[in-house]
Structures are given as C-alpha cells and as structure tokens.
C-alpha positions in Angstrom: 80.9 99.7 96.9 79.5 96.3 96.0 76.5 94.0 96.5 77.8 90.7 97.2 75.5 87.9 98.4 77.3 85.0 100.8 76.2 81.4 101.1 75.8 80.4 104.7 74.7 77.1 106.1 70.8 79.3 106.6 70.3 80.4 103.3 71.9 83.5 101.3 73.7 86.8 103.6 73.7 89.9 101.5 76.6 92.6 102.2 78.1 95.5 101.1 82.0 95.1 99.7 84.0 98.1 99.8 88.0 98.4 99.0 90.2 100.6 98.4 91.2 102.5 95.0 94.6 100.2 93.3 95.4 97.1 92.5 96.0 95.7 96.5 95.9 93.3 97.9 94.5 95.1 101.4 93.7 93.5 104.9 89.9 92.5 105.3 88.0 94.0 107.9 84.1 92.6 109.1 82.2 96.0 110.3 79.1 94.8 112.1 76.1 96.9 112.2 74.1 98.4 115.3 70.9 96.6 115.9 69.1 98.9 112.9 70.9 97.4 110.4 72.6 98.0 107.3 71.8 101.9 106.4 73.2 104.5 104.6 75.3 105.7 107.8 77.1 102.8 108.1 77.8 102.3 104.7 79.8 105.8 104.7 81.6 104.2 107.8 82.6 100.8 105.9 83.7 103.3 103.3 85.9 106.0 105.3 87.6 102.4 106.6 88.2 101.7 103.4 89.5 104.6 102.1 92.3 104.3 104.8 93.4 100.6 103.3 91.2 98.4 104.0 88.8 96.5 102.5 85.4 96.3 104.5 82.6 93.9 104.6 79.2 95.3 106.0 77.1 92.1 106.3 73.1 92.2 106.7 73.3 89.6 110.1 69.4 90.3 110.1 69.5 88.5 106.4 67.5 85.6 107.8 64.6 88.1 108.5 64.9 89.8 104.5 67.9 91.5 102.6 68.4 94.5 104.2 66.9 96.6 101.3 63.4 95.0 102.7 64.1 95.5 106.4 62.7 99.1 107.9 64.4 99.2 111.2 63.5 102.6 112.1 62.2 103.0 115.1 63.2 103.9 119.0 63.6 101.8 121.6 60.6 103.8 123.5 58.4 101.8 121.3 57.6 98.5 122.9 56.7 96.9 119.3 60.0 98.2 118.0 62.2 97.1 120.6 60.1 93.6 120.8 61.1 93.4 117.4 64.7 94.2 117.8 65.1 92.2 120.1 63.5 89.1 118.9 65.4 89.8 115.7 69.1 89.8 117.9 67.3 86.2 120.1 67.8 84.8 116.0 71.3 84.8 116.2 72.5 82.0 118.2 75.8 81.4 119.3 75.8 78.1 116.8 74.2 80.7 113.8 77.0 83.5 114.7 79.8 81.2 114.5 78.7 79.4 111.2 78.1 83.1 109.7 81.4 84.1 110.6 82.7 81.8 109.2 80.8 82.5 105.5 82.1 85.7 105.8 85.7 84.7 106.4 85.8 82.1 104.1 84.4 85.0 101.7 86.6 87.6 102.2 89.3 85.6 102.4 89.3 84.1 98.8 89.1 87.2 97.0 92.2 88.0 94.9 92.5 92.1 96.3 91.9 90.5 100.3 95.4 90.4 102.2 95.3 87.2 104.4 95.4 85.2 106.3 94.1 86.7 109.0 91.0 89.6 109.1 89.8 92.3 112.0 86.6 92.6 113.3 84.7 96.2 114.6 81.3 96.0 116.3 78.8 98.5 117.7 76.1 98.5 120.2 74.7 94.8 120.0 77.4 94.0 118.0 80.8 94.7 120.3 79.5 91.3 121.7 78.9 89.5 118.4 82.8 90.9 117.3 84.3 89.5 120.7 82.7 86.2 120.1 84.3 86.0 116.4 87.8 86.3 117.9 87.0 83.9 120.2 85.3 81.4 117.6 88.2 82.2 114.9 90.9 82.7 117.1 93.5 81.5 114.1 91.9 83.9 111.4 90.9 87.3 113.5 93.8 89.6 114.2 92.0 92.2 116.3 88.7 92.5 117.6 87.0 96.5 118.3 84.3 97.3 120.5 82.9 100.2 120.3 79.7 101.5 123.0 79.3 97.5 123.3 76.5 96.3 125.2 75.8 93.5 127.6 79.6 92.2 127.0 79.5 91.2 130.8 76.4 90.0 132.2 75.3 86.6 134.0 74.7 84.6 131.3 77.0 81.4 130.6 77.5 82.8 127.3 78.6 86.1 128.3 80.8 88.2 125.8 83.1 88.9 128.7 84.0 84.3 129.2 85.0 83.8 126.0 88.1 86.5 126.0 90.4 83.7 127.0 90.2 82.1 123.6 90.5 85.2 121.9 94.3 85.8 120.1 93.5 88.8 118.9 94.1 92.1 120.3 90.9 93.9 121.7 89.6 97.6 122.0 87.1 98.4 123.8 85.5 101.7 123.7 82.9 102.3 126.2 80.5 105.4 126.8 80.1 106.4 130.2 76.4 107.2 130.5 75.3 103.4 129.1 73.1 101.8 131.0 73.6 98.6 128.5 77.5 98.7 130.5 77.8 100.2 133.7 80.5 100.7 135.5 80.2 97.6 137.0 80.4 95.3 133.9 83.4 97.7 132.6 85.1 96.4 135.6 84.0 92.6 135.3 84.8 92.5 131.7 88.5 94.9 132.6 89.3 91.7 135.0 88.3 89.0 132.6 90.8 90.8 130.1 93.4 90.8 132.5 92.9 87.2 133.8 93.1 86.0 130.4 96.4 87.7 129.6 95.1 88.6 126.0 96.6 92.1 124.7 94.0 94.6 125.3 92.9 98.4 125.7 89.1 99.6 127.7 88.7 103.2 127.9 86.1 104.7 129.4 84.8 108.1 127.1 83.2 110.8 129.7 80.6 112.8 128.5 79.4 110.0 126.1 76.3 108.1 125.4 75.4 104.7 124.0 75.9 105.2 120.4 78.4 108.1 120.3 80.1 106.8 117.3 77.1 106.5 114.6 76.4 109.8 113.1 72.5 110.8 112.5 71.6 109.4 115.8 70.8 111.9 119.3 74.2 110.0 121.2 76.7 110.7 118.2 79.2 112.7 119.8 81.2 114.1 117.0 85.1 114.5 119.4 84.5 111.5 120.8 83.8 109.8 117.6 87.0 111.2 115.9 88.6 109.5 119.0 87.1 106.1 118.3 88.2 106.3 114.5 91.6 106.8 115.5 91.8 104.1 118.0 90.2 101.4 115.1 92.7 103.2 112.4 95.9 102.4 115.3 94.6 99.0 116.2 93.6 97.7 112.8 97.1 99.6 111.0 99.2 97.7 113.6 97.5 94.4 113.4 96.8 93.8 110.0 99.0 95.9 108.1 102.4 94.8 109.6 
C-alpha cells in the first residue's frame, strides 16, 4: 500500500494505492468508501482485491473536508450531530464535483506504468453504490463494470436519481442489496430492477435475506460474514470477467 495524493480541479484528493505482488500490468479498480471514510477496514478490503489481481484505488471523497488521517468519522447515525455531519459532508459532493473527481482518479490510475487500460471498474458501498453508478454513467467509455453493494437511495424522486442515469451506463452492473434496508426497500429494488431492464444495459440485482445495510464491512453490527463471502465472489466474477478478458 501507498499514499498517493491526486490533483483535482478542488484542490489535492489523497488515496490509498494498492497492487498486486509482480511486475503487471493489472486492471484498475476505484473502491469507494461507506460514508465513514477511509479506515483501517476498508483498507484490508482494497487489499484482499488486490491480492486477487487487481490494483485498487481507495480515494478519501471527503478530502475537501481534511485528509482522511484528520477526519474522525466515528460515530452512529443515532446521533443527530453525527448524522448532520454526514450528511452535510455527502450534500458536498455534487454531481458537477463527483464527475470532475472521477475523472482525477481515472486519469490517475490510468497513467501508471503497472495499470492495465483502457478501461477501470468501479465498487461502491452504502452512500457510495450511487456515487459508483453515476461514474459509469459519467465515463461510460472508461468504466468496464460498476458494483453496488447495500447501496442506498439509488432510486428515489430526485431528477438526479442513481437509478435515471443507467441508460448511459456501458458497463455491466451488480447490485447487491440487503433485505432489511430501509435506505432501499423493496419498492426502489423494483424501480431501479425496471430502469435496468428499460435501459437494456447488462445487469445482475439480488436481493440477500437475512441481511442488513452494511453486511459487507466487517467491524460493524450489520457485517454478515456468509453473506459477505457472497458479495466477494460476485465482485471477484464481475470484475475477472470484465476487466481481465
């Protein structure tokens, strides 16, 4: 693992670089975060990607907020300061801020001599499914998959709704949604299923029984160790068949 620091059109984006052991070059994946940020957990996700071929970018999307060395995100969401802060920390990221940071990272990843391209994959989490949807959609010519995994709020009123911009995605998607998640009931599975389908784009949406929002991020009360083994394969099949071919 590596600190690497990005230029973006808002100042500086620090990340975490992992890659594989030999001399490459690998495909290039973007793991987003949950909304508390780059920790210690996910860092040992980016690397267990990694160690399967793969090199991984874990980028601070907070970083206009502090490096993520200076940000304490620890909290609950039962905590009306915390989740005000959350919250008003995920308002930052606009859909003009998220494309222009995507593209940083792309541009980034994609000019390092180990990095396989042309293309790179994308896996989100929580907050994050959306922000990973909209990268395929914004990048449709540069992301080969897009993963989802207990993604919230990908179908919801709003204009900008994860769930409208699927039709300009070229990727393939995954979804992986938990079925006690209030964040994406059954409901917006069903709205976001049928925007899939209208849009012809190659896709998968599984619901996981049993599961809570969050099941795949170990050290939390939802991480449901089966059902996280089945999310890991899913993102190994999707990414292996996209990228590696």
């Amino acid at each position: 693992m590596q600190d690497v620091d990005i230029k973006t059109a808002d100042g500086v984006m620090d990340a975490k670089l992992f890659q594989p052991e030999g001399p490459g070059p690998w495909p290039a994946i973007i793991m987003l975060t949950d909304a508390f940020g780059v920790r210690p957990v996910f860092e040992d996700m980016a690397r267990r990607l990694s160690k399967s071929g793969f090199v991984v970018l874990l980028p601070n999307v907070f970083y206009r907020e502090a490096p993520a060395s200076k940000q304490e995100l620890k909290g609950t969401f039962h905590d009306e300061a915390f989740r005000k802060r959350i919250y008003a920390l995920i308002g930052m990221l606009t859909p003009e801020r998220l494309k222009a940071d995507a593209g940083a990272e792309l541009d980034f990843l994609l000019r390092q001599p180990f990095v396989k391209g042309p293309k790179a994959g994308v896996a989100g989490y929580c907050f994050s499914g959306g922000l990973a949807v909209r990268m395929g959609a914004d990048f449709p010519d540069r992301i080969a998959a897009v993963a989802s995994s207990h993604g919230g709020r990908l179908a919801t009123d709003s204009p900008d709704s994860p769930h409208r911009l699927v039709n300009q995605v070229k990727g393939e998607l995954y979804f992986g949604h938990a079925d006690q998640d209030n964040s994406m009931t059954a409901d917006a599975i069903r709205t976001l299923e049928a925007a899939l389908k209208d849009a012809g784009v190659k896709h998968r949406s599984e619901l996981y029984p049993g599961a809570q929002h969050g099941y795949a991020v170990p050290g939390t009360p939802q991480f449901n160790a089966e059902v996280a083994e089945t999310h890991w394969s899913r993102l190994l099949d999707l990414f292996g068949r996209t990228l590696k071919a």
